[in-house]
C-alpha positions as CSV (number, residue, x, y, z in Angstrom):
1,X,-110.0,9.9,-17.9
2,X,-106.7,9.1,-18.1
3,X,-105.5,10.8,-14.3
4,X,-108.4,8.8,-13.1
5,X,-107.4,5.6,-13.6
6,X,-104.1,6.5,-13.2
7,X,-105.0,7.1,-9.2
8,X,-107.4,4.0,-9.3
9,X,-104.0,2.0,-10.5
10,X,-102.3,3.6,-7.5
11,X,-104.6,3.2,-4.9
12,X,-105.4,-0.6,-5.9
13,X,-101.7,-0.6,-5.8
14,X,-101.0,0.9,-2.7
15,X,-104.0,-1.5,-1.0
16,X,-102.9,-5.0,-2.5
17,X,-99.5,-3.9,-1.1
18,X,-100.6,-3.1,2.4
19,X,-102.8,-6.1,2.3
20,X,-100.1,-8.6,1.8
21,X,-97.1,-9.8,4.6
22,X,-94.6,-7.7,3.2
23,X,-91.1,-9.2,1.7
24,X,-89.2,-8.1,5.1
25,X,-92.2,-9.7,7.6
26,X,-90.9,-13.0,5.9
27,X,-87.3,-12.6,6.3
28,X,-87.8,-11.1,9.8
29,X,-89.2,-14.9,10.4
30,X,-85.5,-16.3,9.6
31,X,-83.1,-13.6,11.6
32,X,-82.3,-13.8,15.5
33,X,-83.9,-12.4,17.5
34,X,-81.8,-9.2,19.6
35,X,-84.3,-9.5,22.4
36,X,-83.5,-13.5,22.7
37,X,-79.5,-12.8,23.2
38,X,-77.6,-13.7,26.5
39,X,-74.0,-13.4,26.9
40,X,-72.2,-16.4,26.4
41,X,-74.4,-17.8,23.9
42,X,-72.0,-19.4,20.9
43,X,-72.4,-19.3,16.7
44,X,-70.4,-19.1,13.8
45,X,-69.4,-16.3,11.2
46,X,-68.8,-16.8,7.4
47,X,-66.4,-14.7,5.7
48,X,-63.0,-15.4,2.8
49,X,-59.6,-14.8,4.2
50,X,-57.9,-15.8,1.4
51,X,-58.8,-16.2,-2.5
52,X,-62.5,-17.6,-2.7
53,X,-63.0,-20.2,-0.4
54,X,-65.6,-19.1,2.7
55,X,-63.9,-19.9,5.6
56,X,-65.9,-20.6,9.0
57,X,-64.8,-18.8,12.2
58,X,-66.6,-19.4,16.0
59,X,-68.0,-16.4,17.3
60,X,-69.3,-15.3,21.0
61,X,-72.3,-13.2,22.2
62,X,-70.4,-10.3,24.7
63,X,-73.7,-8.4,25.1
64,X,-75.9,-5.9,23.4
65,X,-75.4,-2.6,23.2
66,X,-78.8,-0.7,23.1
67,X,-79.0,2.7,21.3
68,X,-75.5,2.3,20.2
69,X,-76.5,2.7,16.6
70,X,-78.0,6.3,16.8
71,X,-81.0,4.6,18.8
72,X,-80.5,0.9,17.4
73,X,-78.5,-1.9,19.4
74,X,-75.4,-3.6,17.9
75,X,-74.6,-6.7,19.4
76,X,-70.8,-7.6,20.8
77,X,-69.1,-10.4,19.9
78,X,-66.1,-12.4,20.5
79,X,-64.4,-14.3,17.6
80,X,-62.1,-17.0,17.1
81,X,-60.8,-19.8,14.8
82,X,-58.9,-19.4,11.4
83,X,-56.7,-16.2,11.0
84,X,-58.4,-14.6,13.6
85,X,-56.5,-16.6,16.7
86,X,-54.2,-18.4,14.5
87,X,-52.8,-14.9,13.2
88,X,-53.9,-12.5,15.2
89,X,-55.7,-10.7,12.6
90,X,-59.0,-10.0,14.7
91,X,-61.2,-8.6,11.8
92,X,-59.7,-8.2,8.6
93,X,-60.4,-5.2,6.5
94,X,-63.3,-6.6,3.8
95,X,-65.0,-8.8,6.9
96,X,-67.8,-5.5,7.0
97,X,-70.8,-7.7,6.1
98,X,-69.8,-11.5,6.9
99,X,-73.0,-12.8,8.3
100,X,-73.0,-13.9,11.9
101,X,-75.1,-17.1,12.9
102,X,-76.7,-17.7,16.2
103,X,-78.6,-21.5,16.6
104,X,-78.5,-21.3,12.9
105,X,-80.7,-18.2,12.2
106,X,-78.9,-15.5,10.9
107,X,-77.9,-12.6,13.5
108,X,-76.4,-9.7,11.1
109,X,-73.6,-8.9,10.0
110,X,-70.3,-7.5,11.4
111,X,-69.9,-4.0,10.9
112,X,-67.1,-2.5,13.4
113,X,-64.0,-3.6,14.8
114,X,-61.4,-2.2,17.1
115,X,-58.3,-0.6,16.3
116,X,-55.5,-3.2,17.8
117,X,-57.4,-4.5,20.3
118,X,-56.2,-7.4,22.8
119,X,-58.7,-9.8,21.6
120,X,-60.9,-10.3,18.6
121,X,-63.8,-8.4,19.0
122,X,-66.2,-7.0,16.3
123,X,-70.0,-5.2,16.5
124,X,-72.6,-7.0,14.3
125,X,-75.7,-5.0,12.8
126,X,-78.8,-7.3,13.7
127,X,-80.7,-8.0,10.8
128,X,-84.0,-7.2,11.8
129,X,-82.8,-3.9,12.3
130,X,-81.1,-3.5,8.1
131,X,-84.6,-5.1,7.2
132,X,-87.2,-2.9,9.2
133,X,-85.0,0.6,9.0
134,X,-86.3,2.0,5.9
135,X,-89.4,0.0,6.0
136,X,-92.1,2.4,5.6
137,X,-95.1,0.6,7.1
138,X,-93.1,0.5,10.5
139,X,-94.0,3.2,12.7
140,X,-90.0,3.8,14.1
141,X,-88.9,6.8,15.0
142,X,-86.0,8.4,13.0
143,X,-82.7,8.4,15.3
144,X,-80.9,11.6,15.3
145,X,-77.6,12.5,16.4
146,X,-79.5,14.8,19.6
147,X,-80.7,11.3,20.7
148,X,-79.4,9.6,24.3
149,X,-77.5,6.9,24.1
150,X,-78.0,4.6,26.9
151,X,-76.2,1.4,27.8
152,X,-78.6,-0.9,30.1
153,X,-76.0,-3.1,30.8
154,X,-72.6,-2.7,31.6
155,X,-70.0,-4.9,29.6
156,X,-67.1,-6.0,30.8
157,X,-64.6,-6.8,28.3
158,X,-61.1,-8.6,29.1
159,X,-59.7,-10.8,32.5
């Protein structure tokens, strides 16, 4: 009796959960989209340089790179304001997460940066892509290492 209404409890479960919007349909609503990115288009990053206080920096769409992520895009940017330009500092080691805002939804959040590079430029992680990658309800294919890698664009960075 007991097993039995332990698997009723789990399939009412597993059907009130599939029935409902899930948490990350919700928050997809408030992130950029990657698809609606064109070079040139201008936001803002949040991130501390210095003791607490959040500091605001500019930031610059370069491009998307498609598939760069073992299948997933990462996005390009150009950044300056504060240390960045004032210092040359480009991105600081800690910045790995500082959300990136485009028309004031939330893009991602940088995740790479270049070793000494001539300008300050970092890869963001789009947020729809943290949210729906270990979403099981999505039907994704799993990226693996054997997968291509193909940029549609080129991107041309520098003069």
């Amino acid at each position: 009796m007991r097993m039995l209404l332990g698997w009723l409890g789990a399939l009412w479960l597993a059907t009130s959960l599939m029935a409902q919007p899930s948490a990350v349909e919700s928050m997809l609503r408030d992130a950029f989209p990657v698809s609606q990115l064109k070079p040139g288009m201008k936001g803002y990053g949040l991130t501390v340089f210095k003791g607490t206080q959040i500091a605001r920096f500019d930031v610059e769409i370069v491009g998307v790179l498609e598939n760069a992520n073992f299948g997933r895009p990462l996005v390009l940017i150009k950044m300056r304001g504060g240390p960045i330009t004032e210092r040359q500092a480009n991105i600081i080691a800690g910045m790995s997460g500082s959300p990136i805002f485009i028309n004031g939804k939330i893009l991602g959040a940088i995740a790479y940066g270049f070793a000494f590079p001539r300008e300050a430029h970092g890869l963001v992680t789009p947020l729809e892509d943290m949210l729906t990658t270990f979403d099981p309800r999505l039907n994704r294919p799993a990226a693996s290492l054997a997968t291509p890698r193909v940029v549609r664009q080129p991107i041309r960075i520098g003069g």
